[in-house]
C-alpha positions in Angstrom: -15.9 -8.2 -4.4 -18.8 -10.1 -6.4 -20.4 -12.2 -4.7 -20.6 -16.4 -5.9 -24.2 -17.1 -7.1 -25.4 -20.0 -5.2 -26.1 -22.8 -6.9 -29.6 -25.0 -5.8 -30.2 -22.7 -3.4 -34.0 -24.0 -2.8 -32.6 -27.5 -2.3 -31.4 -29.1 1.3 -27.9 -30.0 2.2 -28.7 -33.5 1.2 -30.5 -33.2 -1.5 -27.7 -30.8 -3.2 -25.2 -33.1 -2.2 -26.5 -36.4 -3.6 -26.8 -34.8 -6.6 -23.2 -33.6 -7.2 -21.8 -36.8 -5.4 -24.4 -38.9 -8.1 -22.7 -36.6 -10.6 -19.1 -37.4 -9.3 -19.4 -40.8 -8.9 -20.9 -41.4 -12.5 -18.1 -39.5 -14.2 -15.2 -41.3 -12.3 -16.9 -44.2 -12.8 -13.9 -46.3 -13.9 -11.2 -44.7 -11.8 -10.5 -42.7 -8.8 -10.7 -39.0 -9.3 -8.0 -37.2 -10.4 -6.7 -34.1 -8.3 -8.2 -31.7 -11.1 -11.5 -33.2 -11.1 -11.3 -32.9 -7.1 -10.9 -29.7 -7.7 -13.8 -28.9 -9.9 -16.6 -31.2 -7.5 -14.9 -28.9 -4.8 -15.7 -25.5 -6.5 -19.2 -27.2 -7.1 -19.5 -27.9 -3.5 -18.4 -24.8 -2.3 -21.0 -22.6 -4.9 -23.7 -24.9 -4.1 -22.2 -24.1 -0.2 -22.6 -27.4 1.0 -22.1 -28.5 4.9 -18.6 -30.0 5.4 -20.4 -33.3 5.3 -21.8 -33.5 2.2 -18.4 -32.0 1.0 -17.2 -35.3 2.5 -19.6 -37.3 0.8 -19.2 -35.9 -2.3 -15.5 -36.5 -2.0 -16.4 -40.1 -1.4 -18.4 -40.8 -4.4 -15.3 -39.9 -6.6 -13.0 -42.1 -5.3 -14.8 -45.4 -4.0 -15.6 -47.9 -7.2 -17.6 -49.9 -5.6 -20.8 -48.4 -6.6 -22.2 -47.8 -3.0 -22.2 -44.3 -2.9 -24.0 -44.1 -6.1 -26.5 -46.1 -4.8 -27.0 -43.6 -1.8 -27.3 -41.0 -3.5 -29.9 -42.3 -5.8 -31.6 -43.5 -2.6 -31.9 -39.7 -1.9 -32.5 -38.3 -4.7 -35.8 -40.7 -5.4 -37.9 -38.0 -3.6 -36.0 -35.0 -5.0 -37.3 -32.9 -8.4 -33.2 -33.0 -9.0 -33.7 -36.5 -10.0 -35.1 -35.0 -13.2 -32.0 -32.7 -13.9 -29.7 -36.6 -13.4 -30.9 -37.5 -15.8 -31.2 -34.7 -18.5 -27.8 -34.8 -17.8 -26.7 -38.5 -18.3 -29.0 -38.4 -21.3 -26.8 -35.4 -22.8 -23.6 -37.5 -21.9 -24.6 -40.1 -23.9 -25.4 -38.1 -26.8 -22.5 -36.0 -26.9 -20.3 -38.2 -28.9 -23.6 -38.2 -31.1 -24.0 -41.8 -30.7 -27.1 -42.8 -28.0 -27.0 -46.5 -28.4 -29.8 -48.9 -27.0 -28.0 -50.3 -24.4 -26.8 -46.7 -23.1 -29.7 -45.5 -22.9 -31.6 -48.9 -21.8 -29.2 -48.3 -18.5 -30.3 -44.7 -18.0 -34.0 -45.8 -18.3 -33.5 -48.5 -15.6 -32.1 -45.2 -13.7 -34.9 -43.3 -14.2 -37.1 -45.9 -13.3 -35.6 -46.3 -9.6 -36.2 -42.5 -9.4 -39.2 -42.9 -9.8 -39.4 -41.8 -13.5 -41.9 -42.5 -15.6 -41.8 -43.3 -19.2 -43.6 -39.7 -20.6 -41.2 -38.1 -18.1 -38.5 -40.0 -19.8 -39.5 -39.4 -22.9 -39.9 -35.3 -23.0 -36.2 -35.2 -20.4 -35.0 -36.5 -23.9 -36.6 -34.5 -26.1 -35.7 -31.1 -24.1 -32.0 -32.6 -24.7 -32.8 -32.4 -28.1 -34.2 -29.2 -28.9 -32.0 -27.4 -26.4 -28.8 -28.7 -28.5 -30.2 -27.3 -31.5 -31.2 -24.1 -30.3 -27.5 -22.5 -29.4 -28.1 -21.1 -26.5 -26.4 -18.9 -23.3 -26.7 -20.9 -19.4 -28.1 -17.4 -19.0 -31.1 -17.8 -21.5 -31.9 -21.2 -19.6 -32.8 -19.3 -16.4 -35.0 -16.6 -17.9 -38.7 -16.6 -17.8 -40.4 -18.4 -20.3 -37.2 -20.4 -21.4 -39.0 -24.0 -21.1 -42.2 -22.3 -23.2 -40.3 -21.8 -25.6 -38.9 -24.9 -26.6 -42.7 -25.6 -26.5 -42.1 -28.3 -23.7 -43.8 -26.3 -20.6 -47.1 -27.4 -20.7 -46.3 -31.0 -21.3 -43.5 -31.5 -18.9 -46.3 -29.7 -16.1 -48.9 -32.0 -17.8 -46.2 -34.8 -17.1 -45.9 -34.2 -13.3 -42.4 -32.5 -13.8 -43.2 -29.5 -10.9 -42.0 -26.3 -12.3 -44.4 -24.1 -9.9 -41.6 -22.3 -8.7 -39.5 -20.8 -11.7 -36.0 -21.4 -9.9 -36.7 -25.2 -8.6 -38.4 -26.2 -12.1 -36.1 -25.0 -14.3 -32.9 -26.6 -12.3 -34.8 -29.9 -11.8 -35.0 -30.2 -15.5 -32.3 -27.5 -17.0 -29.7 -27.7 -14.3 -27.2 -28.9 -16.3 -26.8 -26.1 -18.7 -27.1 -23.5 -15.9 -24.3 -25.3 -13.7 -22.4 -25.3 -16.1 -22.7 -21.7 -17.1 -21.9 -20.9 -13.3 -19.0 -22.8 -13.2 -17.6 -22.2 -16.3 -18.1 -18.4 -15.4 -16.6 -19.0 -11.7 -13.8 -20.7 -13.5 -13.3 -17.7 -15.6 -13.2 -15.2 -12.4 -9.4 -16.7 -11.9 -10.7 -17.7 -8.6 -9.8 -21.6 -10.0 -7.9 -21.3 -13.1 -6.1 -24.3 -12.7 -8.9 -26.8 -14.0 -9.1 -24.6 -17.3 -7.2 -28.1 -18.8 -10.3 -30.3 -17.2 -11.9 -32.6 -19.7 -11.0 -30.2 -22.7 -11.1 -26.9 -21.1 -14.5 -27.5 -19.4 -16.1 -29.0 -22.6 -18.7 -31.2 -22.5 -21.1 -29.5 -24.4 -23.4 -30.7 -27.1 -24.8 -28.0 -29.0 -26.3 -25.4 -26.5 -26.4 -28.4 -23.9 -24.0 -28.5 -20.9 -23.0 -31.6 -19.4 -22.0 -31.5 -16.0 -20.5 -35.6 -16.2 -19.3 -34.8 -19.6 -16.8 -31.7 -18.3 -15.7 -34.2 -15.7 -15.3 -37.2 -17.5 -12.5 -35.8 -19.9 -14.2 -37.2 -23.0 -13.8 -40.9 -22.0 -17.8 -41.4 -23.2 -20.2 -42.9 -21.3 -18.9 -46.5 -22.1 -16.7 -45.7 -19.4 -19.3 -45.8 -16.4 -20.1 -49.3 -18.1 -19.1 -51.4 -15.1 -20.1 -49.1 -12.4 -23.9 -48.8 -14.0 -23.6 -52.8 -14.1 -22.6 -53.1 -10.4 -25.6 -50.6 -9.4 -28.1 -52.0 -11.7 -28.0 -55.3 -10.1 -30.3 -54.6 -7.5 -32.9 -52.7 -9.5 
């Protein structure tokens, strides 16, 4: 039998599971998890082969409201190059309904900003959304050499401070997104989890050649929906 790629396998326990509890808690944002969406963080958790733990935090993050365990996971992933692939991801959130409006994105700024995210980082995680939405292409294209190149974004985003020395870690803090969704989708596929086929429009969430990881879970309720939970977390920045 095949056996499951690994996903962020040159990340710790912790860091790998802040990231897919940041994820899980920003999609739920305005309700508790539903057993399908439970179901996906879980085959998430279990490809990314996370310690019962982080499982359990993970877990947590989709059903608490509160905003907490955002907060700890953002805590975490302040010294983590994952940060970067956050928020590529809430960026394409926000522009998959194809409307990115000031205050959406003014929130995911304030975001980058606690992880320690500077504006010219900001700025090119953006534009990568962009021209990878135009450009059509496979999760599998996104791990091959040269894919940041050329988009014409390599040398600025190393210019920028964005590490991408080692090909595996660089490309997943900035295009995890699209290859975690390619994995999943494609674990999906394997029958090993057909059941969450009917998650959030068959496992949607794309815009363009862009996969959103918050979009598949969020079901299409937009990013208007994480509203309050953004507002309850942003207090303290």
């Amino acid at each position: 039998m095949e056996q499951p790629e690994k996903l962020l396998k040159d990340y710790t326990d912790i860091e790998k599971g802040a990231y897919i509890g940041a994820i899980a808690s920003i999609a739920t944002a305005d309700k508790t998890a539903s057993e399908e969406e439970l179901e996906f963080l879980e085959a998430l958790a279990d490809s990314a082969q996370l310690s019962p733990e982080q499982k359990e935090s993970v877990r947590n993050a989709a059903t608490e409201l509160s905003g907490e365990e955002l907060q700890k996971c953002l805590d975490i992933l302040k010294g983590s190059d994952l940060r970067f692939s956050l928020i590529t991801d809430l960026i394409a959130f926000a522009e998959s309904d194809q409307n990115y409006a000031p205050e959406e994105k003014a929130n995911i700024e304030k975001i980058a900003q606690y992880l320690n995210i500077n504006q010219q980082q900001f700025s090119l995680l953006g534009e990568f959304v962009q021209k990878t939405a135009k450009t059509e292409l496979a999760p599998e294209q996104a791990q091959s050499q040269g894919f940041l190149e050329s988009l014409g974004l390599g040398d600025q985003l190393k210019n920028a401070g964005i590490n991408l020395s080692s090909l595996t870690k660089g490309l997943l803090g900035v295009a995890g997104p699209i290859i975690l969704a390619g994995l999943v989708r494609k674990g999906f596929r394997s029958g090993s989890r057909g059941g969450v086929g009917g998650l959030g429009g068959g496992l949607g969430g794309m815009l363009g050649g862009f996969g959103s990881l918050i979009g598949m879970l969020n079901g299409g309720r937009g990013i208007g929906s994480t509203g309050g939970l953004f507002s309850r977390v942003l207090r303290g920045f």
